[in-house]
KEGUFI-521013 format. One record per residue: residue number from 1; residue in three letters; x, y, z of N, C-alpha, C in turn. Coordinates in Angstrom, 1 decimal, decimal comma. Example, Ala and Ser with C-alpha at 12.3 -4.5 7.8 and 13.67 -1.06 7.14 Angstrom:
pos/code/n_X/n_Y/n_Z/ca_X/ca_Y/ca_Z/c_X/c_Y/c_Z
1/ALA/13,2/-5,7/7,8/12,3/-4,5/7,8/13,2/-3,3/7,8
2/SER/12,8/-2,2/7,1/13,7/-1,1/7,1/12,9/0,0/7,9
This chain:
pos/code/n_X/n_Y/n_Z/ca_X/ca_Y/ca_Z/c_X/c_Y/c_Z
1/UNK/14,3/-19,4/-17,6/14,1/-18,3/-16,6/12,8/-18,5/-15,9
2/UNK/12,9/-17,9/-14,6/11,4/-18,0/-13,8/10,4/-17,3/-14,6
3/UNK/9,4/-18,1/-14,5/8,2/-16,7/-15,2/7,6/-15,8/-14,4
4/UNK/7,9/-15,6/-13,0/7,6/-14,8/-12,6/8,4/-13,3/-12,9
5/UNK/9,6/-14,2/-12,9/11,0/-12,8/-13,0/10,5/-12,5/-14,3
6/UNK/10,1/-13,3/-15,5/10,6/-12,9/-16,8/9,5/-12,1/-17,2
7/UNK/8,3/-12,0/-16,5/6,9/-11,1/-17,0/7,4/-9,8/-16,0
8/UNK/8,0/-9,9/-14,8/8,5/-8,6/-14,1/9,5/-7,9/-15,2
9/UNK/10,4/-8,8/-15,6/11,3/-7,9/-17,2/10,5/-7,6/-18,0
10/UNK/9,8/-8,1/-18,8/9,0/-8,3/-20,0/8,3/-6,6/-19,6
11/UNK/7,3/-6,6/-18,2/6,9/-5,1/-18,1/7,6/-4,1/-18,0
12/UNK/8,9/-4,2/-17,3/9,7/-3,2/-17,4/10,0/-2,9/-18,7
13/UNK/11,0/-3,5/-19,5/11,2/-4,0/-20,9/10,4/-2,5/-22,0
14/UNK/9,2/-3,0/-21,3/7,7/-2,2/-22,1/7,6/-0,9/-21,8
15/UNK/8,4/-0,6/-20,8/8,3/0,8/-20,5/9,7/2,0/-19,8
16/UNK/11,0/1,2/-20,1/11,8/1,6/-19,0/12,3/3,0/-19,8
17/UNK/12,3/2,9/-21,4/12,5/4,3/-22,2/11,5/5,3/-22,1
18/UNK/9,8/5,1/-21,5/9,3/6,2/-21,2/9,0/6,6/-19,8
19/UNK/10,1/6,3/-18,7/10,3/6,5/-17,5/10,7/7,9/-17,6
20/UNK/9,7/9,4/-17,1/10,3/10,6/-17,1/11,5/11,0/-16,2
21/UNK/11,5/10,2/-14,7/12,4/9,9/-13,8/12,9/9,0/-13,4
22/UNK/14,0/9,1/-12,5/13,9/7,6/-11,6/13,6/7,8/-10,4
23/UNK/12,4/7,3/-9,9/12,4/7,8/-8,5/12,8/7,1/-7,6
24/UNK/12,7/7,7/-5,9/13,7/7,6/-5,0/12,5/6,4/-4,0
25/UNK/11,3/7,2/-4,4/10,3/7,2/-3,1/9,2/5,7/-4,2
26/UNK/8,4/5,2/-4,1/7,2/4,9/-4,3/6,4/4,7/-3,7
27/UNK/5,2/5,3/-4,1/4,3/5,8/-3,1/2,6/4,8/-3,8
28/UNK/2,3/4,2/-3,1/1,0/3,3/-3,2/-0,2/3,9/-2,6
29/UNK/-1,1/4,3/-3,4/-2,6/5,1/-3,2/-3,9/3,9/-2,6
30/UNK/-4,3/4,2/-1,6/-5,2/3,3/-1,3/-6,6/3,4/-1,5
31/UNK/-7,9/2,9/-1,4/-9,0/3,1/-1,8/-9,5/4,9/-1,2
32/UNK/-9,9/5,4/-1,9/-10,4/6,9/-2,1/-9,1/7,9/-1,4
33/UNK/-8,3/7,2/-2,0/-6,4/8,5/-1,8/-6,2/8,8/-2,7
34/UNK/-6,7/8,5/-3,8/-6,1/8,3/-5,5/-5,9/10,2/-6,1
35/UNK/-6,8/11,1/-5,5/-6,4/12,4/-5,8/-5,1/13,0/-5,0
36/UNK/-4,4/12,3/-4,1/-3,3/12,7/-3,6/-2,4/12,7/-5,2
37/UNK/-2,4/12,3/-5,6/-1,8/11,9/-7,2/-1,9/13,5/-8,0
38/UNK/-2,9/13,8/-8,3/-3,0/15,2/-8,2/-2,1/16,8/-7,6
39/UNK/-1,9/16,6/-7,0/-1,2/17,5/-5,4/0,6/17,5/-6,2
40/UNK/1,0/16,7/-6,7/2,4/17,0/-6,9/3,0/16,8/-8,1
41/UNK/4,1/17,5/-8,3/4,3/18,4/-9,6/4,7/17,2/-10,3
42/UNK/3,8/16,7/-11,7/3,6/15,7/-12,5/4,3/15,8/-13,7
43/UNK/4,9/14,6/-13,8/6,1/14,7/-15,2/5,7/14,0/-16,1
44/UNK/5,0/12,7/-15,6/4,1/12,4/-16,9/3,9/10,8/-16,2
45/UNK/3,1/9,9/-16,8/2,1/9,2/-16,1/1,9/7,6/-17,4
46/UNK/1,9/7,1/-17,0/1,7/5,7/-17,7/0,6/4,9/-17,2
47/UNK/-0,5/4,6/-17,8/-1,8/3,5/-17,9/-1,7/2,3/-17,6
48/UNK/-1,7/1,7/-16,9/-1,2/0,0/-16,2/-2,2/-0,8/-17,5
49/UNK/-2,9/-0,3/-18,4/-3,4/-0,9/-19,9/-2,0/-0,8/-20,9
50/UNK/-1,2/0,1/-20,6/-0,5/0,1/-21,7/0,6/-0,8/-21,3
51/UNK/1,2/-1,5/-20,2/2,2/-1,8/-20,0/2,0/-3,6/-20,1
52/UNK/2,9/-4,1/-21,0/2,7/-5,7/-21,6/2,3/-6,1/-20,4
53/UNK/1,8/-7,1/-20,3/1,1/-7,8/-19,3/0,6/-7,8/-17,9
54/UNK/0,6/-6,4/-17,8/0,0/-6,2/-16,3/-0,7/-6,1/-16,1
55/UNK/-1,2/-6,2/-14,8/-2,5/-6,5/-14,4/-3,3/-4,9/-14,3
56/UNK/-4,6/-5,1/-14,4/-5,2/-3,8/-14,6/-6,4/-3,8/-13,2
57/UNK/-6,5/-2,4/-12,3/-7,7/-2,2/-11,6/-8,8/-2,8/-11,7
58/UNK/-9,4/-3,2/-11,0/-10,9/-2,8/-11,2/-12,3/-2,4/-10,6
59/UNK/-11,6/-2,3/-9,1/-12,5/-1,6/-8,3/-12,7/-0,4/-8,2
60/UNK/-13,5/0,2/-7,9/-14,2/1,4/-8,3/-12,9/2,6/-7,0
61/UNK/-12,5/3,9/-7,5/-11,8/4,8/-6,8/-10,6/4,6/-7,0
62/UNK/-9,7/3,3/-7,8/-8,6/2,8/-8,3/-8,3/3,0/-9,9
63/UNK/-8,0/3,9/-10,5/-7,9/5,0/-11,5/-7,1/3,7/-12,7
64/UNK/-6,2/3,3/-12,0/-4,9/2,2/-12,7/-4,2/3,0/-13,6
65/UNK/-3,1/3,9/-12,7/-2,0/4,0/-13,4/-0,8/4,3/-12,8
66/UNK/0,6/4,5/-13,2/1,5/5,3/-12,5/1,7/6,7/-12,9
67/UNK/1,6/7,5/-11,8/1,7/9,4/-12,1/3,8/9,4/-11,8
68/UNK/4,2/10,2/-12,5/5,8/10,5/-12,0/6,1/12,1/-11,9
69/UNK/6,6/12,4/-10,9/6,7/13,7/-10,3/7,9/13,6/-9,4
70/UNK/7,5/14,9/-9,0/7,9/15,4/-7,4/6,9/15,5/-6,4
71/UNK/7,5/15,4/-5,3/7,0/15,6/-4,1/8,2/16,6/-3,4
72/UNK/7,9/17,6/-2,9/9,1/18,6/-2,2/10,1/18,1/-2,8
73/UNK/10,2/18,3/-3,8/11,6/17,8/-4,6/12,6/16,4/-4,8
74/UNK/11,6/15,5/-3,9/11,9/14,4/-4,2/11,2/13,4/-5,2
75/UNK/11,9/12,9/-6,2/11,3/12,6/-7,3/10,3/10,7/-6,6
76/UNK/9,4/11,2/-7,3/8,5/9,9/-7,1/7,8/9,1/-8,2
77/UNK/7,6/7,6/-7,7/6,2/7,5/-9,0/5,2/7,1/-8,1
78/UNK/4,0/7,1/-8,0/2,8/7,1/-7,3/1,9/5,8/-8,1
79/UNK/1,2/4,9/-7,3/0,7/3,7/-7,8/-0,8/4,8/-7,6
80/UNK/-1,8/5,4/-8,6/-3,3/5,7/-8,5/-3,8/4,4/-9,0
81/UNK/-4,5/4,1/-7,5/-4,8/2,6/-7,9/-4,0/1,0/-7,6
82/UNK/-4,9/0,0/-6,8/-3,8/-1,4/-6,7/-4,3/-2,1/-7,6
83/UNK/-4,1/-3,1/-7,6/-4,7/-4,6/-8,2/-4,9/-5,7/-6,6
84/UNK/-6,2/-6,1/-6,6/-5,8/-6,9/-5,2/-5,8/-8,1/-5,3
85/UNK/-5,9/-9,1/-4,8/-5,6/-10,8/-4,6/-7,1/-10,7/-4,8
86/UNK/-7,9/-10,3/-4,4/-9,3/-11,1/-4,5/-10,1/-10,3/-5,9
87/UNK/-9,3/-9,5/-6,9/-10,2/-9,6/-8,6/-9,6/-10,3/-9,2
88/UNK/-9,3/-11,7/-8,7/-8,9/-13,1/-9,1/-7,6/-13,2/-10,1
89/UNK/-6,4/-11,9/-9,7/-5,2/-11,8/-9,8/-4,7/-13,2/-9,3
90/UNK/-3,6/-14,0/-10,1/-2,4/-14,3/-8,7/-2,0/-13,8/-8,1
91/UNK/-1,6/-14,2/-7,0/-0,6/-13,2/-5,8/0,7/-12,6/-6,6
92/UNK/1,7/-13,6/-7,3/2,4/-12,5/-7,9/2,0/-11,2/-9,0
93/UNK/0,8/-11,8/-9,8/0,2/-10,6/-10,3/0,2/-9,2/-9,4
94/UNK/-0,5/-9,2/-8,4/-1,0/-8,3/-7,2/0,5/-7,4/-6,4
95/UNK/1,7/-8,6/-6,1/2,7/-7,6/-5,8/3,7/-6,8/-7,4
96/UNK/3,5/-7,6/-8,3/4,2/-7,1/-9,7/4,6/-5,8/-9,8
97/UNK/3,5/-4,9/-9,6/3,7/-3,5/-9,6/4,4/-2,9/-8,3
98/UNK/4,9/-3,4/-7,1/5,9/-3,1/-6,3/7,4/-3,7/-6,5
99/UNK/7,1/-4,9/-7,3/8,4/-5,3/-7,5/8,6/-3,9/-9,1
100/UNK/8,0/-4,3/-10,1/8,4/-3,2/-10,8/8,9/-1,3/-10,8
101/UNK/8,2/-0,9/-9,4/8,5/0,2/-9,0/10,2/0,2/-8,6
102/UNK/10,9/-0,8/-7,5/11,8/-1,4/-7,6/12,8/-1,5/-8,9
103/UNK/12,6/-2,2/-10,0/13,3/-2,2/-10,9/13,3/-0,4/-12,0
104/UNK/12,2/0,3/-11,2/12,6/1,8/-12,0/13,4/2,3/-11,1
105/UNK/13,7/1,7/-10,0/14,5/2,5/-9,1/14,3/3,0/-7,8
106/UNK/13,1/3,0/-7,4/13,2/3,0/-5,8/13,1/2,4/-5,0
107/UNK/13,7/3,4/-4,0/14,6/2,5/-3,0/13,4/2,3/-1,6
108/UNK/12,5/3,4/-1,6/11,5/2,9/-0,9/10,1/2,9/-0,9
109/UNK/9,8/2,0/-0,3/7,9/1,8/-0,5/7,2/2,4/0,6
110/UNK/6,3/3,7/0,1/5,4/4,3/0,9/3,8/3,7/0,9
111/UNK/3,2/2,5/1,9/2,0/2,1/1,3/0,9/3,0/2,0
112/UNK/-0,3/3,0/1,4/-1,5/3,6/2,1/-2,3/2,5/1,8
113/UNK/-3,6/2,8/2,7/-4,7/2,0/2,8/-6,1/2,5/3,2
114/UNK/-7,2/2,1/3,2/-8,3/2,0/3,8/-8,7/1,1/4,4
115/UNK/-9,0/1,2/6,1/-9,1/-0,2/6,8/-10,3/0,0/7,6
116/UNK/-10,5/-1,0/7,9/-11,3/-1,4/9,1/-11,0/-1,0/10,3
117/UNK/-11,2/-0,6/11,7/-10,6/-0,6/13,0/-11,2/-1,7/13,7
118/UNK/-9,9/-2,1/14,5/-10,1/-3,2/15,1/-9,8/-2,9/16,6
119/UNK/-9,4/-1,7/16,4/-8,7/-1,3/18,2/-10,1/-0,4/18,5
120/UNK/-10,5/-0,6/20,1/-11,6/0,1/20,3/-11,4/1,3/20,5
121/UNK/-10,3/1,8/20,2/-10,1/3,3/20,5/-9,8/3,9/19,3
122/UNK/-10,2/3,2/18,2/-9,9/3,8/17,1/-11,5/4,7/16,6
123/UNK/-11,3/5,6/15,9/-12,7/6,2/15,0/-12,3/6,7/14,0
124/UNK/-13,1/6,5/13,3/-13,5/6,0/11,9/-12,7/7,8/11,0
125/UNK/-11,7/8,0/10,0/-11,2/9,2/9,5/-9,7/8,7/10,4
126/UNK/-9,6/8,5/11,5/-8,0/7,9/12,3/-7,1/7,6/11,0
127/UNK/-5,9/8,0/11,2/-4,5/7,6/10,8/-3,9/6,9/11,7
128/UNK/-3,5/5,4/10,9/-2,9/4,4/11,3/-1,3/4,1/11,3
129/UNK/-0,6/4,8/11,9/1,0/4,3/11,3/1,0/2,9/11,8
130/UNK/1,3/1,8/10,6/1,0/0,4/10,6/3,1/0,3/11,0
131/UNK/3,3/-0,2/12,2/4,1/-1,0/12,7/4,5/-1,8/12,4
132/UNK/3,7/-3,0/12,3/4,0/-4,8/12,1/2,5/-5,0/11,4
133/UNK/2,6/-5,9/11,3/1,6/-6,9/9,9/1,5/-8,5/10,6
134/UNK/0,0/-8,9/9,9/-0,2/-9,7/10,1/-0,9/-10,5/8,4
135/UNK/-0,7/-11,6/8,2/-1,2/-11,8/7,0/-1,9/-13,1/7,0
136/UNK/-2,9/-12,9/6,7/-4,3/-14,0/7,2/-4,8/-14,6/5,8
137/UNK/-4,8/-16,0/5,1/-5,5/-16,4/4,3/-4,7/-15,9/3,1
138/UNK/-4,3/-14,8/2,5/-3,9/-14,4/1,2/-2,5/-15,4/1,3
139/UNK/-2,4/-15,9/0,2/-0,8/-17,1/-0,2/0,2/-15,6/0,0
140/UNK/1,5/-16,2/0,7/2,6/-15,7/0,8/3,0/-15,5/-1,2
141/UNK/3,6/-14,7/-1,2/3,9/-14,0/-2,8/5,1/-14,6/-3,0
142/UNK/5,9/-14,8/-1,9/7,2/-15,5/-2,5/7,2/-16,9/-2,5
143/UNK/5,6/-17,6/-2,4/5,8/-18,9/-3,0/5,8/-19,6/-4,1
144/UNK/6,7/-20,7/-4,2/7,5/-21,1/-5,7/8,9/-21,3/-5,4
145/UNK/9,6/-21,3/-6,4/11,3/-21,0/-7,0/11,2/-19,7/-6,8
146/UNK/12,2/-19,8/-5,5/12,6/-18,1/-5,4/13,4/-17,7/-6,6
147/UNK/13,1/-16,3/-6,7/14,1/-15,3/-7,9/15,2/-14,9/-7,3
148/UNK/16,5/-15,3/-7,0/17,6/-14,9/-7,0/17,8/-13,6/-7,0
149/UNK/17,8/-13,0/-8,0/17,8/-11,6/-9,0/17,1/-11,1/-8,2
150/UNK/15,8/-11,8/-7,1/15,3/-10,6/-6,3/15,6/-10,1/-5,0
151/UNK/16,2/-11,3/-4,6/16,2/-11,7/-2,8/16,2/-12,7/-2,4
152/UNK/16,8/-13,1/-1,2/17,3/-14,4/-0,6/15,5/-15,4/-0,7
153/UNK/16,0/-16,8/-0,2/15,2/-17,7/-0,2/13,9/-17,7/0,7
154/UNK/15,0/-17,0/2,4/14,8/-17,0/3,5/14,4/-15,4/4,2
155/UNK/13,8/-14,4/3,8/13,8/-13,1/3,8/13,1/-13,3/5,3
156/UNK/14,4/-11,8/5,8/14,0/-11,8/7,4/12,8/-10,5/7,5
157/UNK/12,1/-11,3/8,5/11,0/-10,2/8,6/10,6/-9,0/10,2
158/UNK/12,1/-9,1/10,8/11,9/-9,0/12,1/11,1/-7,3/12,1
159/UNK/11,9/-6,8/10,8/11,6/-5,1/11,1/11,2/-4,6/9,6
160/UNK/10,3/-5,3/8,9/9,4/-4,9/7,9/9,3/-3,5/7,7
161/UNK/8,8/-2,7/8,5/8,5/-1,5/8,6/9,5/-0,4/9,4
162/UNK/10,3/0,2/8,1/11,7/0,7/8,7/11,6/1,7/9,6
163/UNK/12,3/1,8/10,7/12,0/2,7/12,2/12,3/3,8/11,7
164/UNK/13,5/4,3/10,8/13,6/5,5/10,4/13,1/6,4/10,1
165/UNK/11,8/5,4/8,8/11,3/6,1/8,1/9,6/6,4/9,2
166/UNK/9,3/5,5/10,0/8,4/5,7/11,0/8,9/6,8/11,8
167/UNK/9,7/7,0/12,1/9,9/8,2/13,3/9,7/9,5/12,3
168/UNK/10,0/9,8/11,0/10,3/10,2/10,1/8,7/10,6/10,3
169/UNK/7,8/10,2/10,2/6,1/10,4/10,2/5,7/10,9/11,2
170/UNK/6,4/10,0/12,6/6,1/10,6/13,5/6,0/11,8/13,6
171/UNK/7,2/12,5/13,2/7,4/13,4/13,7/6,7/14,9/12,9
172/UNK/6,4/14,1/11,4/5,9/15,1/10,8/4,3/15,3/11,2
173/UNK/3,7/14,4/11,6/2,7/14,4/12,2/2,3/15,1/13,1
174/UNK/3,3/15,0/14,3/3,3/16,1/15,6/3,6/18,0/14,7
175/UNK/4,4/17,8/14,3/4,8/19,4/13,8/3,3/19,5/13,3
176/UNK/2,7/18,9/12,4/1,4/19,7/11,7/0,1/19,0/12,7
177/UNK/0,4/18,9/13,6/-1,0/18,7/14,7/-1,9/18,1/14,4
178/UNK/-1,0/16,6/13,6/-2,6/15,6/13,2/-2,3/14,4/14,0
179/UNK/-3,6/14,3/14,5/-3,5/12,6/15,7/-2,8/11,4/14,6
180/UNK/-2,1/10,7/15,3/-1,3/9,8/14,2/-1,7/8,5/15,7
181/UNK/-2,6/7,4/15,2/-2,2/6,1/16,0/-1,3/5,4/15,5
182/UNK/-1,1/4,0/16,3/0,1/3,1/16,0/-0,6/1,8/16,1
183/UNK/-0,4/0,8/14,8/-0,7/0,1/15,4/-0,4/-1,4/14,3
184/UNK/-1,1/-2,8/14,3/-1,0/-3,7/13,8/-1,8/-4,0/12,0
185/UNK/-1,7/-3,9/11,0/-2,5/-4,1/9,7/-2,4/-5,6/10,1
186/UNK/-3,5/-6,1/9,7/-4,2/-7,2/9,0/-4,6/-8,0/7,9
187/UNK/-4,0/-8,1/6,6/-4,4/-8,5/5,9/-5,2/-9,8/5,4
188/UNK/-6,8/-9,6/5,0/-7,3/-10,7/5,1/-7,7/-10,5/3,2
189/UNK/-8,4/-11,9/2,5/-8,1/-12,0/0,9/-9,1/-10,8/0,4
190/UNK/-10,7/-11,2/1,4/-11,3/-9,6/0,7/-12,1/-10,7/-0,6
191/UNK/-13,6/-10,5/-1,4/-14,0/-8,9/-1,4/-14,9/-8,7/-0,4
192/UNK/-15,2/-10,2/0,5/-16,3/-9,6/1,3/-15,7/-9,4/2,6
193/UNK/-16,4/-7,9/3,3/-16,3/-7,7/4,8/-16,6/-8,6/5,6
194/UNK/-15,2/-8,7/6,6/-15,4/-10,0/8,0/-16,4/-9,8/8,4
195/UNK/-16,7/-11,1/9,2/-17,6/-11,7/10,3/-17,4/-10,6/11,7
196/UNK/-18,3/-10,1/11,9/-18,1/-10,0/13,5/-17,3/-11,1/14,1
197/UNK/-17,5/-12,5/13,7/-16,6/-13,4/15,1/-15,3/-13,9/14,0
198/UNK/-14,8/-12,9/12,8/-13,5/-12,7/12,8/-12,6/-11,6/13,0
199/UNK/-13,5/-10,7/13,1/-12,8/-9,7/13,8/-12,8/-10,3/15,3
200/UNK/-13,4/-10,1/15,9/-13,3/-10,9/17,5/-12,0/-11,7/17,5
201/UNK/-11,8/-12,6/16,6/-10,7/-13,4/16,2/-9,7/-12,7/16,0
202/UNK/-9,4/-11,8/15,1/-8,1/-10,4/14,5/-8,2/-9,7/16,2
203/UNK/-8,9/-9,3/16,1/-8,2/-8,7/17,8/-7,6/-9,6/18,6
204/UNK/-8,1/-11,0/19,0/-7,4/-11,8/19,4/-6,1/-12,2/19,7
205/UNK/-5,9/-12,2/18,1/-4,4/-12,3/17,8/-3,7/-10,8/17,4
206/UNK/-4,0/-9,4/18,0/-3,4/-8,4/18,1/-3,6/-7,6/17,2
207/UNK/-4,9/-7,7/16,0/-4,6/-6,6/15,0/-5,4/-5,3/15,6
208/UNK/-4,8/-4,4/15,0/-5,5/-3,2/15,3/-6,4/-2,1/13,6
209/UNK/-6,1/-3,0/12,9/-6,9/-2,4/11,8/-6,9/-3,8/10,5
210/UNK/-7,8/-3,7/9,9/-7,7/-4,8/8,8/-8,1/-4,7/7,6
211/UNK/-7,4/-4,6/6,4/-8,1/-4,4/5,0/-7,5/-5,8/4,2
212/UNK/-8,0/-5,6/2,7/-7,6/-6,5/1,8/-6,4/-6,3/0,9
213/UNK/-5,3/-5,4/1,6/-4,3/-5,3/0,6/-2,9/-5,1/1,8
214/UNK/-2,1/-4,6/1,2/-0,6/-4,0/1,6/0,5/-5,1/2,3
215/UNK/-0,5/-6,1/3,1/1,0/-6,8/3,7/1,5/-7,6/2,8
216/UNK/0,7/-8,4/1,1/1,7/-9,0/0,5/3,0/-8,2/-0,4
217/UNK/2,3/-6,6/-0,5/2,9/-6,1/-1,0/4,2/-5,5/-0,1
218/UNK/4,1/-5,5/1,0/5,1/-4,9/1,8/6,7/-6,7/2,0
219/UNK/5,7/-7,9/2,0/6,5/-8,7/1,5/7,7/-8,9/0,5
220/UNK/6,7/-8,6/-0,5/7,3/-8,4/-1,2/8,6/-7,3/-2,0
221/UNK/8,8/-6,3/-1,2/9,0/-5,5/-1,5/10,3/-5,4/-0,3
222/UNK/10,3/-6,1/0,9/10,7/-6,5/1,8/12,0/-7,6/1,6
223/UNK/11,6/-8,5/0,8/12,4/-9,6/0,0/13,6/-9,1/-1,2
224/UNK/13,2/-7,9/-1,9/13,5/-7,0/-2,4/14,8/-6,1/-2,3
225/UNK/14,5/-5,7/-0,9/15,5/-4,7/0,2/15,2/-3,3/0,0
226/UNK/13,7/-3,3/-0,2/13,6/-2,0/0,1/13,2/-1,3/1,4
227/UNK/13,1/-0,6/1,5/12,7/0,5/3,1/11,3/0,5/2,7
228/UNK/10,3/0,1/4,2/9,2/0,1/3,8/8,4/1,1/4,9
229/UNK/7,5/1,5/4,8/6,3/2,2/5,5/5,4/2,3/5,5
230/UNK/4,0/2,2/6,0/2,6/2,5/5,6/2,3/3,1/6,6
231/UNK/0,8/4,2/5,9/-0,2/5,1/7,2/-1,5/4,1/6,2
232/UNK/-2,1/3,6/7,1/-3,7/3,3/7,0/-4,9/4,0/7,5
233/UNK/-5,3/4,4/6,6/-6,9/5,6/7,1/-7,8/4,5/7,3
234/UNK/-8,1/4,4/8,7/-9,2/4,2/9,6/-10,7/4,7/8,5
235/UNK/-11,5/4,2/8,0/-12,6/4,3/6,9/-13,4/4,5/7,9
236/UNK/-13,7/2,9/9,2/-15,1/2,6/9,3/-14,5/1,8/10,4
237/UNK/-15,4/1,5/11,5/-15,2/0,3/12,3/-15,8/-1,2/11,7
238/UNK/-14,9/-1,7/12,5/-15,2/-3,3/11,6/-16,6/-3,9/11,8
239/UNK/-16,9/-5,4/11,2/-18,0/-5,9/11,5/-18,3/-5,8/12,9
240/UNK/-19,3/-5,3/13,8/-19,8/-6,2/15,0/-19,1/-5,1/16,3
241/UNK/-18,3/-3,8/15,7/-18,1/-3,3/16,5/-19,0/-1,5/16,5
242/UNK/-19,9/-1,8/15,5/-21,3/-1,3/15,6/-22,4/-1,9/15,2
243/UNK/-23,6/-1,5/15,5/-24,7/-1,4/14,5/-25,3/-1,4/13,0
244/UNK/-23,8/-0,9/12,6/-24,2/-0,3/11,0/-23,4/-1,6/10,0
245/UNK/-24,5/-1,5/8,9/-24,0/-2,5/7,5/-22,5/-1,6/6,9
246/UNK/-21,4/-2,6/6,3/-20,4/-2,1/6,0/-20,5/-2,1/4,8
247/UNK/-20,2/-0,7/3,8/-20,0/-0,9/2,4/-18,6/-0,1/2,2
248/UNK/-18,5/-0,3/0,4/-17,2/0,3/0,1/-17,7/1,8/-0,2
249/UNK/-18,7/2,2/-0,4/-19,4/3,6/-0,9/-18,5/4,4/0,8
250/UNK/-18,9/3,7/1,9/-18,4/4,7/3,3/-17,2/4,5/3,2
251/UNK/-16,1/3,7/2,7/-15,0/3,7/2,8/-14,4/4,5/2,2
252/UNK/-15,0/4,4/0,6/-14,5/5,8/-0,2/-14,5/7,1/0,5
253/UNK/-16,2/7,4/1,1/-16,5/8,9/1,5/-15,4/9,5/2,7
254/UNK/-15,1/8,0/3,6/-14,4/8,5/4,9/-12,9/8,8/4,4
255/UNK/-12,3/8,2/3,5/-11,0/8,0/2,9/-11,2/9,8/2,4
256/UNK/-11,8/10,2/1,6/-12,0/11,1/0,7/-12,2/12,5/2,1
257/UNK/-12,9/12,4/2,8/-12,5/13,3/4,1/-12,0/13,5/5,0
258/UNK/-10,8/12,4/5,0/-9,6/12,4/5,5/-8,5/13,1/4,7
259/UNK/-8,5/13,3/2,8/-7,5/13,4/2,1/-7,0/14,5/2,7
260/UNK/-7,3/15,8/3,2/-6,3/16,7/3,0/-5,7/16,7/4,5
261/UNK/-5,7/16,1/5,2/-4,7/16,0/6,5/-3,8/14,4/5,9
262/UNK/-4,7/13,7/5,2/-3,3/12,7/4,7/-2,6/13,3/3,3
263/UNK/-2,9/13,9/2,8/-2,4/15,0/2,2/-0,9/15,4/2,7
264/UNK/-1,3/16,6/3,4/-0,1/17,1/4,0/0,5/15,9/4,9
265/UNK/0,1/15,2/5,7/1,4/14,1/6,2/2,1/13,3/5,2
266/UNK/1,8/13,0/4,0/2,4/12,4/3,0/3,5/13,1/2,6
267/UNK/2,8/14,3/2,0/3,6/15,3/1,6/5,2/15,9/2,4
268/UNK/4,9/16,0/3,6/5,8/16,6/4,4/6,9/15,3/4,8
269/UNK/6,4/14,0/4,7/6,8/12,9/5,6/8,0/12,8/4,1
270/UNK/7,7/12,5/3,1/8,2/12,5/1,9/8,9/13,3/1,6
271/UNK/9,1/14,6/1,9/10,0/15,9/1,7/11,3/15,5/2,8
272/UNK/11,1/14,7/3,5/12,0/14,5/5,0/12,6/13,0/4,1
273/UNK/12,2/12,0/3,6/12,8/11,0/3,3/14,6/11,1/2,8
């Protein structure tokens, strides 16, 4: 058997009898979202330590675990916390816990983020509804012996990001009167923040925001056949498009006073799924 498939069983395996639900939705917390986890009605919650061989957090505002609830009555499980390609995970380590959300049962992936802006019209607290992706440097996740049991060899990527479930944001966005932009994610491996003359370069080639996670996971999860979507919170502008030194301390703070307007668009966008 593949060892990638057979450690994806192996974690399920370890946990599929203390699953409180099955959910419909899964929903991915990005750096300082993690109290969105909080906010909705919790059935019970599993430790990414307790589960055989998975990979565990370790950046700071990344809690590591799965919460299982509701959201307006749609049952969910909530990732508090990623694992990323660059705390020297493998790449399939890093998407594992999307493919495993998948094997508890849902059908779609909600990702969040904390990014950089790369569009000059972006400022820094902005919600990003991420469109299309771009994936820079981090190894594609489905390289190897494809898994069968997961998805074709040749996974189409024309429409990544389901329109559905985008108009679906859209719209809850407009009803509760929060600015929602549109635009391109970036994924580059991360831990350190780009160069001014690669951002210069990411705009080049059309990104409009850029962090170190989501598009292998949206790959992956994509190969899969699930329905995908992400909002990315605008933290900070990128290298070189100010004056100021970039840390993760302002990413947290900006992420963390954005939560209750991404709060409620989560909430409501999810009650409509």
């Amino acid at each position: 058997m593949n060892q990638v498939y057979e450690k994806l069983l192996k974690c399920y395996e370890s946990i599929k009898d203390r699953l409180p639900l099955t959910p419909k939705a899964a929903l991915v917390l990005g750096s300082g979202l993690g109290d969105y986890a909080d906010t909705i009605e919790v059935k019970g919650e599993i430790s990414y330590s307790e589960i055989q061989d998975f990979p565990v957090s370790t950046v700071p505002g990344h809690e590591g675990k799965f919460i299982f609830g509701y959201v307006k009555g749609v049952p969910v499980v909530c990732m508090k916390g990623r694992v990323h390609y660059y705390e020297g995970y493998p790449i399939t380590d890093v998407v594992l816990p999307a493919r495993l959300m998948k094997m508890m049962g849902a059908e779609i992936l909600f990702l969040t983020n904390a990014s950089g802006g790369i569009n000059p019209s972006f400022t820094a607290g902005d919600f990003m509804l991420i469109t299309d992706h771009i994936s820079c440097f981090a190894p594609n996740p489905l390289i190897g012996a494809n898994i069968d049991e997961l998805g074709c060899r040749f996974p189409d990527m024309s429409t990544v990001y389901d329109r559905g479930l985008q108009e679906i944001i859209r719209e809850k966005a407009k009803e509760l009167n929060i600015p929602l932009k549109e635009g391109i994610y970036v994924q580059l491996t991360g831990p350190s923040f780009e160069s001014p003359a690669e951002i210069k370069m990411l705009r080049g080639l059309g990104a409009d925001a850029v962090g170190m996670s989501t598009v292998v996971e949206a790959i992956a999860a994509n190969h899969m056949g699930m329905r995908i979507c992400g909002i990315s919170c605008v933290a900070n502008l990128a290298a070189g498009m100010t004056d100021n030194p970039l840390t993760h301390e302002e990413v947290q703070e900006a992420s963390k006073n954005a939560a209750p307007l991404f709060r409620q668009l989560i909430t409501e966008s999810i009650g409509a799924f």
